[in-house]
C-alpha positions, 0 to 999 in steps of 0.5 A: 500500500505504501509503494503504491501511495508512492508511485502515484505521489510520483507520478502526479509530480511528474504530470504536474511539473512536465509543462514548467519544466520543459518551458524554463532554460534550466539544465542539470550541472554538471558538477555539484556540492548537496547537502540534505537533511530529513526522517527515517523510518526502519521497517524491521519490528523493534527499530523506530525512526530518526532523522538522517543527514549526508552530504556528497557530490553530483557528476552529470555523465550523460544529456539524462543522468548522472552519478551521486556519491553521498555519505550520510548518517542516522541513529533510530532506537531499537527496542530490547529483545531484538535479536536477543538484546537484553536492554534497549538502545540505539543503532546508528549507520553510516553508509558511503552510497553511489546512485546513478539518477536518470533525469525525466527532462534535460532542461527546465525549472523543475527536473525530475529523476529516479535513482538505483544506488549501491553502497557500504553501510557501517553499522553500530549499536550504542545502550547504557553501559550500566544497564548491559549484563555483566555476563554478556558480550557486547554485541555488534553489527555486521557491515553490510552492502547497502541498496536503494531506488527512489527518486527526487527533485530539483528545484532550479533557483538560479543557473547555480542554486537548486532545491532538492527533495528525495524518497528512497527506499534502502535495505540492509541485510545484516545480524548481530553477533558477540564483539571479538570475531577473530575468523574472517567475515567471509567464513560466517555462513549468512544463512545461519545468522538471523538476518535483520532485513533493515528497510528504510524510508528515507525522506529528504531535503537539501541544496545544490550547488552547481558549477 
């Protein structure tokens, strides 16, 4: 039900801004700066939300598309008993993403686009280290791949100066495990761990700054 309100939230974006965007003599840079800023919302029962911010740079590689690096960053709580947590805390990651965005217009005011990444997440849990048991081992994240789709906007101020929105989607397939590995990561079978599916909402907005 979501990703369809989605898709359709897309699609009226789309049908509304097609005639502004193709009368305006904006065009998509081909280099930028962005920072953004927003909410994120984990799917995986026993994660909450919180707000996530990144920053990173924009190469245009083509009349239609380009390529974002982004590092961003966000905490969410995450409630006891996930995965065997005996108290509640927090879990923060850290992602380095590489998105290809594929722009609807070339030209014009209000550009469009979707956008595929792929990336490396750097997870971590954080909780009162009064409250954690004496007799357990803290536990830890595994880093994990990161995906994405979704799309966005950008808003043309000036030849220079743009407004940004995104939603995307994000999944991180990881575990948790007792901190001290000593074997290497690629001897852990995945398939024997109980996968955490960490799926994201995430909503943003920034600026552009183009050259």
């Amino acid at each position: 039900m979501k990703t369809n309100r989605l898709a359709l939230a897309v699609a009226a974006a789309l049908f509304v801004t097609a005639a502004p965007a193709r009368a305006d003599n904006g065009v998509i840079p081909r280099f930028a700066f962005e920072l953004d800023t927003g909410a994120v919302f984990v799917g995986e029962p026993g994660f909450g939300r919180g707000w996530r911010y990144g920053g990173g740079v924009f190469v245009r590689t083509g009349p239609r598309m380009g390529i974002e690096v982004l590092l961003e960053s966000y905490e969410v709580p995450v409630a006891s008993g996930v995965d065997g947590l005996p108290v509640a805390g927090r879990m923060r990651m850290t992602s380095l993403l590489v998105n290809e965005q594929l722009y609807v217009f070339t030209r014009g005011r209000i550009l469009p686009y979707a956008l595929l990444g792929i990336g490396l997440s750097d997870l971590g849990y954080r909780c009162d280290p009064d409250l954690w048991p004496s007799d357990r081992l803290p536990r830890v994240f595994v880093d994990r791949l990161a995906l994405q789709v979704g799309g966005g906007v950008d808003i043309r101020v000036s030849s220079r100066l743009a407004l940004c929105g995104k939603a995307r989607y994000s999944l991180v397939k990881t575990w948790m495990e007792d901190a001290g590995r000593t074997d290497p990561i690629r001897e852990t079978d995945p398939l024997a761990q109980r996968m955490l599916h960490l799926y994201g909402l995430e909503l943003g907005i920034g600026i552009k700054l183009g050259f």
